[in-house]
N, C-alpha and C positions, 0 to 999 in steps of 0.2 A: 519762457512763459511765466516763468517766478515774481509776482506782484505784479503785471497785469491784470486791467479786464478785460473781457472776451469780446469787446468792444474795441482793443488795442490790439489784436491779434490779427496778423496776414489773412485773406482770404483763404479757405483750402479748397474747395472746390473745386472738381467733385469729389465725393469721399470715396477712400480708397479703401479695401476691404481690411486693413491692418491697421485703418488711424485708430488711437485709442478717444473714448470718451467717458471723461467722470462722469463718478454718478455715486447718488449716498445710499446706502442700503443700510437702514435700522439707526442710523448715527453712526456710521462707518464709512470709511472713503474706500471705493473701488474705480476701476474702471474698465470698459468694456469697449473689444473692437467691433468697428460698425459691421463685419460681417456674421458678428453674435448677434445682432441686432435686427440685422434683417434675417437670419435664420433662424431665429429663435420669435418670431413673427410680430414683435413689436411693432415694425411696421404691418396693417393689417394684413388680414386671413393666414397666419402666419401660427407657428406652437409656442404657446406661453406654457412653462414647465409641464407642459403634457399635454395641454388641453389647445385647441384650436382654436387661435382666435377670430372674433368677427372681424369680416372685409371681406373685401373683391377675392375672390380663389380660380377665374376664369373670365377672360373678356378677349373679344375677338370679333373683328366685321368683316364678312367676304360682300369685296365687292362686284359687281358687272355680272351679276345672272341673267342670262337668259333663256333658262330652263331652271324648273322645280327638281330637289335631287329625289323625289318622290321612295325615303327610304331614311331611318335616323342613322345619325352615325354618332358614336359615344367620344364626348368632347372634355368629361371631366369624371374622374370618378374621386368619390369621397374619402378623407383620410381619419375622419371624425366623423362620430354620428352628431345630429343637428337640426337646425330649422335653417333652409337653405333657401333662398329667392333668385329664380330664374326669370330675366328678364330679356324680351328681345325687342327690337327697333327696325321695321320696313319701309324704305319708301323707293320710289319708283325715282330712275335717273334716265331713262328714255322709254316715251310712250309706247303703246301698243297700237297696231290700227285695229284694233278688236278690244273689248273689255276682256278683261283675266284677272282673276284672284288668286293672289299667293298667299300663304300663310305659311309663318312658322312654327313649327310645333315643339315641343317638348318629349322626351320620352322617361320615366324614371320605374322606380317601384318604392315605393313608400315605404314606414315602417308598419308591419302587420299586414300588409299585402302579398297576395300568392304570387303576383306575377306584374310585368310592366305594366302603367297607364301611361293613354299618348292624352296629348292637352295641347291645345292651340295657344297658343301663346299671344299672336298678334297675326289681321291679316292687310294686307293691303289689294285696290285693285289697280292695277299696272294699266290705265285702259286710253282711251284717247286725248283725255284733258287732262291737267294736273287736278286733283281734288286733295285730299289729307297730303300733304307732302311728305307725314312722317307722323306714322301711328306708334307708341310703344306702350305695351304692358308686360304684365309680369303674373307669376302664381308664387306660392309659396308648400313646399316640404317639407315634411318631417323623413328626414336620408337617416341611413345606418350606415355603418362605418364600411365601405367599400361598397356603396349603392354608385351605381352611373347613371349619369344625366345626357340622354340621347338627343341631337339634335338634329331637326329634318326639316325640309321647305317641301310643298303638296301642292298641285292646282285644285281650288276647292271649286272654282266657277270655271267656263270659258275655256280660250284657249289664246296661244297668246301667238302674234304675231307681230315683231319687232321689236317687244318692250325690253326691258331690261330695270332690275331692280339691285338693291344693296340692303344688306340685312346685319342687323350687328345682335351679340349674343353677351348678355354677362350675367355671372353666376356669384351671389352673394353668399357667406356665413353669417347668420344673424344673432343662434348662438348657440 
């Protein structure tokens, strides 16, 4: 590697948890292996010297429901307290012959609050035509340091008969 540029260099990919990678620290030369790197959260939502960085800390889609699990179930709990953005994404992947609303919800407990609050997240209707193919929103939290973030699907309208939907769930640190 001596008087090369990194531009002369073998491909290495992918990185293996022991490559080393320089790096200057203050006008010093070190270097660091990439599995300090992703553990120590450089790449996002990850712990920079103690503190928890922003990025993705949870993401996940279940697909082919055909049934609401009508109950949250706890998908992430927190390692850092924070401003946290839960966002989810529904849409329908085979109609219903009936109209039917699913929605996703949220469940957590804030900082300064006694007890859970459930929050809709996003809903979609699973019903005989395609209409939104694919609704997403999101809320935003103030979590404390081991708060959990419950996630649950609910029929708000209707009832469903044949549809089937897919729902995706991702959980940001903002900071």
């Amino acid at each position: 590697m001596a008087n090369q540029k990194i531009s002369q260099l073998a491909p290495g990919a992918p990185a293996q948890a022991t490559d080393l990678v320089p790096i200057d620290r203050a006008g010093a030369n070190f270097s660091l292996q990439v599995s300090d790197i992703v553990s120590e959260g450089i790449v996002g939502g990850g712990n920079v010297g103690g503190v928890l960085a922003p990025g993705v800390v949870y993401s996940h889609t279940t697909a082919g429901q055909a049934a609401a699990s009508g109950a949250y179930s706890t998908v992430y709990t927190t390692s850092a307290a924070g401003i946290y953005r839960v966002s989810a994404t529904i849409y329908p992947t085979t109609l219903s012959s009936s109209a039917w609303t699913v929605e996703v919800a949220a469940q957590v407990t804030q900082n300064g609050s006694t007890g859970p609050e459930g929050d809709e997240l996003v809903a979609a209707t699973i019903g005989t035509t395609f209409g939104a193919l694919a609704t997403t929103l999101s809320r935003t939290y103030a979590l404390a340091n081991g708060a959990t973030v419950g996630i649950g699907t609910f029929t708000t309208t209707g009832s469903n008969i044949g549809g089937v939907y897919t729902y995706a769930v991702t959980i940001e640190r903002l900071v």
